[in-house]
Backbone as CSV, one residue per row, in Angstrom:
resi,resn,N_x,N_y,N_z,CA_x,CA_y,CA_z,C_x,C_y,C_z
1,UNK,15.074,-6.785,-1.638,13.650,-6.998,-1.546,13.049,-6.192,-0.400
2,UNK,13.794,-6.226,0.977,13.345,-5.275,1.809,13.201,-3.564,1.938
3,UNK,13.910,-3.331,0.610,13.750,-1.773,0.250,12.095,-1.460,-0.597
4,UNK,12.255,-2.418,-1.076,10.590,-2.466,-1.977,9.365,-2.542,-1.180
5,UNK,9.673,-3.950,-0.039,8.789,-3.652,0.927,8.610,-2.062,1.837
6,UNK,9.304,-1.877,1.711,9.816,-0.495,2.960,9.239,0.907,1.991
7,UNK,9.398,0.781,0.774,9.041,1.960,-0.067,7.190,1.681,-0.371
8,UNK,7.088,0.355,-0.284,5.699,0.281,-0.338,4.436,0.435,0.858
9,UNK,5.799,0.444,2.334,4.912,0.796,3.384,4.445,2.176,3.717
10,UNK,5.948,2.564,3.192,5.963,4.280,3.481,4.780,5.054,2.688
11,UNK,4.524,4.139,1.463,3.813,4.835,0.222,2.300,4.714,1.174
12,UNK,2.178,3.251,1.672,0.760,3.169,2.376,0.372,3.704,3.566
13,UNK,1.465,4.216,4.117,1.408,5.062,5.431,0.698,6.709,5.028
14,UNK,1.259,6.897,4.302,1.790,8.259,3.456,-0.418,8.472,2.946
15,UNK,-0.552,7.539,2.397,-1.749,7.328,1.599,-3.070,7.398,2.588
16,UNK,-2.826,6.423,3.527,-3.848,5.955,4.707,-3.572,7.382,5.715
17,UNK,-2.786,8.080,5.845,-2.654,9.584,6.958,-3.920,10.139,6.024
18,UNK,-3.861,10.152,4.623,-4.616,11.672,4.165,-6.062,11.015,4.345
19,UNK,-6.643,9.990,4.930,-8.135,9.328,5.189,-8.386,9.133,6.968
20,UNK,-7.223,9.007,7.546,-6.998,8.551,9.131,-5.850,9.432,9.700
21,UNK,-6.367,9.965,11.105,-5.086,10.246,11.944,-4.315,9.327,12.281
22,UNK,-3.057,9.822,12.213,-2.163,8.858,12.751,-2.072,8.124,14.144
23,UNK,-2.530,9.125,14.644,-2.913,8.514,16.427,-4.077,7.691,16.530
24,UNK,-4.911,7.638,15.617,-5.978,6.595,15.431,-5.804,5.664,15.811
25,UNK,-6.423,5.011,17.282,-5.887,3.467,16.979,-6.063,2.442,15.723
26,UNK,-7.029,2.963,14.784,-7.357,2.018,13.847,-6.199,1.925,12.464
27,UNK,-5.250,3.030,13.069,-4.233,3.599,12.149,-3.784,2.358,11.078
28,UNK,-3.067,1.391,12.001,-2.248,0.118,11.280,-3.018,-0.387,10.847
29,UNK,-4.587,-0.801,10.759,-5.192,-1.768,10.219,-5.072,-0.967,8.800
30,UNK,-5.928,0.490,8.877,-6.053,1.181,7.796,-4.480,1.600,6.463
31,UNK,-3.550,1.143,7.147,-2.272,1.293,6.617,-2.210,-0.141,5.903
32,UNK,-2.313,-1.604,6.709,-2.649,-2.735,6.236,-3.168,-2.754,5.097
33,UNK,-4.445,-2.386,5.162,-5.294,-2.497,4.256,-5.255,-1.496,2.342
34,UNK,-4.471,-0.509,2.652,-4.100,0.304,2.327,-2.550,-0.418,1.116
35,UNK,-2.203,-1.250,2.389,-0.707,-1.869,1.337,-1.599,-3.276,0.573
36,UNK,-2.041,-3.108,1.049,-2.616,-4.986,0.272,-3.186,-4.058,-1.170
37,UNK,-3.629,-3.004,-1.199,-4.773,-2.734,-2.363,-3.457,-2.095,-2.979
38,UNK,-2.251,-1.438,-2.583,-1.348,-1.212,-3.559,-0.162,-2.256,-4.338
39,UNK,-0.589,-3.803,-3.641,0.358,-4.865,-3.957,-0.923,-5.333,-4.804
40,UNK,-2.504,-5.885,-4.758,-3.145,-5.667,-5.824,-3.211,-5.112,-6.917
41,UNK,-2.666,-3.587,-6.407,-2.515,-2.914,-7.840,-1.683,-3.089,-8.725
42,UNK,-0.224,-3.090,-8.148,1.052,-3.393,-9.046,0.801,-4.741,-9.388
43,UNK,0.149,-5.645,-8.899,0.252,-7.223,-9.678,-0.687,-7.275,-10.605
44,UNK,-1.937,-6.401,-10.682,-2.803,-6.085,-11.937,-2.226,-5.217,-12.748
45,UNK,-1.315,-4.555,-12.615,-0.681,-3.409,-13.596,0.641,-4.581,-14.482
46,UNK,1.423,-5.215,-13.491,2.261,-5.920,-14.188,1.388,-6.938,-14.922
47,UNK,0.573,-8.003,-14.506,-0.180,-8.960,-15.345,-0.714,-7.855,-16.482
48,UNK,-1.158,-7.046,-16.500,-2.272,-6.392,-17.843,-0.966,-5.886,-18.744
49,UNK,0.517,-5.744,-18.424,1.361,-5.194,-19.381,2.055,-6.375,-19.482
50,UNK,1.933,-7.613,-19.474,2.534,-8.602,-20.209,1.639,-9.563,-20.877
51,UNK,0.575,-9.297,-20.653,-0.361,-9.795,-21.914,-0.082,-9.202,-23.253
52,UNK,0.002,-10.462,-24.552,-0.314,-10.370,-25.307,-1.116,-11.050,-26.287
């Protein structure tokens, strides 16, 4: 489970650099915020592909 977390931070790190410098202090919030809308996403992508 901690590899998923870890691939999903990197992904939001990765995502939030190309909008914010990294030296930003506002960096981590914007990385935060950044992983919540990609754990939103995958739980709307999995719910909409098991509807039938």
């Amino acid at each position: 489970m901690s590899w998923l977390l870890r691939i999903l931070l990197v992904a939001a790190g990765a995502i939030a650099a190309l909008f914010v410098a990294r030296d930003a202090p506002n960096f981590p919030v914007v990385e935060g915020m950044v992983a919540v809308a990609l754990i939103a996403a995958i739980v709307l992508v999995l719910a909409l592909t098991r509807k039938k």
